[in-house]
C-alpha positions as CSV (number, residue, x, y, z in Angstrom):
1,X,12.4,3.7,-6.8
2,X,14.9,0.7,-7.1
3,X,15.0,-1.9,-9.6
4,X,14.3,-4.1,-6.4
5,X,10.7,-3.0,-5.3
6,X,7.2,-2.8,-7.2
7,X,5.3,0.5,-6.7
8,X,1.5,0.6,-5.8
9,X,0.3,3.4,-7.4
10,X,-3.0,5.0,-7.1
11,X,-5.7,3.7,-5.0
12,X,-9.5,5.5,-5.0
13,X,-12.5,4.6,-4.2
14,X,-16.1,5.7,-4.6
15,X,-17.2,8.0,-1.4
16,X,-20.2,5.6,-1.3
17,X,-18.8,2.2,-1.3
18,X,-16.1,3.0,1.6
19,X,-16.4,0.8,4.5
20,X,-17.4,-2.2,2.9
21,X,-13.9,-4.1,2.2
22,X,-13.6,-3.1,-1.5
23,X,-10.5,-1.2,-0.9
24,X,-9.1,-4.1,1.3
25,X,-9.9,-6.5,-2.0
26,X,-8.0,-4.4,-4.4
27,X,-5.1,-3.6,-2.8
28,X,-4.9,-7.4,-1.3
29,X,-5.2,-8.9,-4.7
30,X,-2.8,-6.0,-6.6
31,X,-0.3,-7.4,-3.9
32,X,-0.4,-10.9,-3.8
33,X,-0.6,-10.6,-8.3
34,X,2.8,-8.6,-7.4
35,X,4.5,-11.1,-5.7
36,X,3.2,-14.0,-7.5
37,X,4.4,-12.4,-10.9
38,X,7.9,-11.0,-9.5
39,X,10.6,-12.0,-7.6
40,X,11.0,-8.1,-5.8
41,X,11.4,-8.8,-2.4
42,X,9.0,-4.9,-1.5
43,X,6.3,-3.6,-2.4
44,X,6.0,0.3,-1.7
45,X,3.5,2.8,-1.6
46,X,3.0,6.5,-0.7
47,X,-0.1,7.8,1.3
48,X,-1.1,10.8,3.1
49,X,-0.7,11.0,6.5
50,X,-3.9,13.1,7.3
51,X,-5.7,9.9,5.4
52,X,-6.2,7.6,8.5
53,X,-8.7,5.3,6.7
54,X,-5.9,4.3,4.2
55,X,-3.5,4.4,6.8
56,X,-5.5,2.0,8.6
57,X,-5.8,-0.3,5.7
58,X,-2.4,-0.2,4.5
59,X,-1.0,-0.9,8.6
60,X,-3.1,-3.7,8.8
61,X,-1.9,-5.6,6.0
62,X,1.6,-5.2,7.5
63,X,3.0,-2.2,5.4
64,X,5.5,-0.3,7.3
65,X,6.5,3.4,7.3
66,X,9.9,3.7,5.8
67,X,10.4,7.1,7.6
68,X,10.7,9.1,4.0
69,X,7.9,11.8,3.2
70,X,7.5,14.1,0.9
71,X,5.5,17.6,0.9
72,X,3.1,18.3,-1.5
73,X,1.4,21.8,-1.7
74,X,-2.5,21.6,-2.6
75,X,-4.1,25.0,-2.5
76,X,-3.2,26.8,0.3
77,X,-2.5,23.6,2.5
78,X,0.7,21.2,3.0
79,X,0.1,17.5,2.5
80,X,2.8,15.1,4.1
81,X,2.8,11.6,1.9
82,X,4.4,9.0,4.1
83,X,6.6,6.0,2.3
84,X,5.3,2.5,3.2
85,X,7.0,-0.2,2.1
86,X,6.1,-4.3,2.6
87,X,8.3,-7.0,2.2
88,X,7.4,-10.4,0.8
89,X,9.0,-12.0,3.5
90,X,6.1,-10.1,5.8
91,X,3.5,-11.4,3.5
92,X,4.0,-14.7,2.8
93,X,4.3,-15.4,6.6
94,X,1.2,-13.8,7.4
95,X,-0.7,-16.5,5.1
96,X,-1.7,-15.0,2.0
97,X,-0.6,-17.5,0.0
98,X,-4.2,-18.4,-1.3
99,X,-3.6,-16.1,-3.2
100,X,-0.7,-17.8,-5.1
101,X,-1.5,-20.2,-7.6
């Protein structure tokens, strides 16, 4: 990745806690920290594309695909990981700035 862009790396939760907004917290807060600690202008991320939940997540907060993927072989299956990238621009105007101090 570019020295211009932060990467969000892994993001799991706990089978039995999905649902209730924790996921939405973390990612939330690990961007706004980002941005309030950087100047990069993107934030990216990779996630699968069969993984609609995340997908989900990661569309609502404004995170766009970047049209890259990569294939990843897991057993006997081919995952597609989409590219999603989210500018601070994007952010910012969308009021998250309570999360800046």
């Amino acid at each position: 990745h570019d020295s211009q862009s932060m990467r969000l790396g892994y993001i799991i939760t706990d089978p039995a806690v999905r649902g209730q907004g924790r996921g939405r917290a973390l990612v939330e807060a690990a961007v706004a920290r980002g941005f309030e600690k950087t100047d990069f202008p993107l934030i990216t991320l990779g996630v699968y594309a069969h993984n609609h939940r995340a997908l989900g997540l990661y569309e609502s907060l404004e995170f766009k695909p970047t049209g890259a993927s990569i294939e990843t072989v897991v057993g006997d299956e081919t995952w597609q990981a989409m590219e999603m990238a989210l500018s601070r621009d994007v952010w910012l105007r969308n009021d998250h700035t309570s999360s800046f101090h």
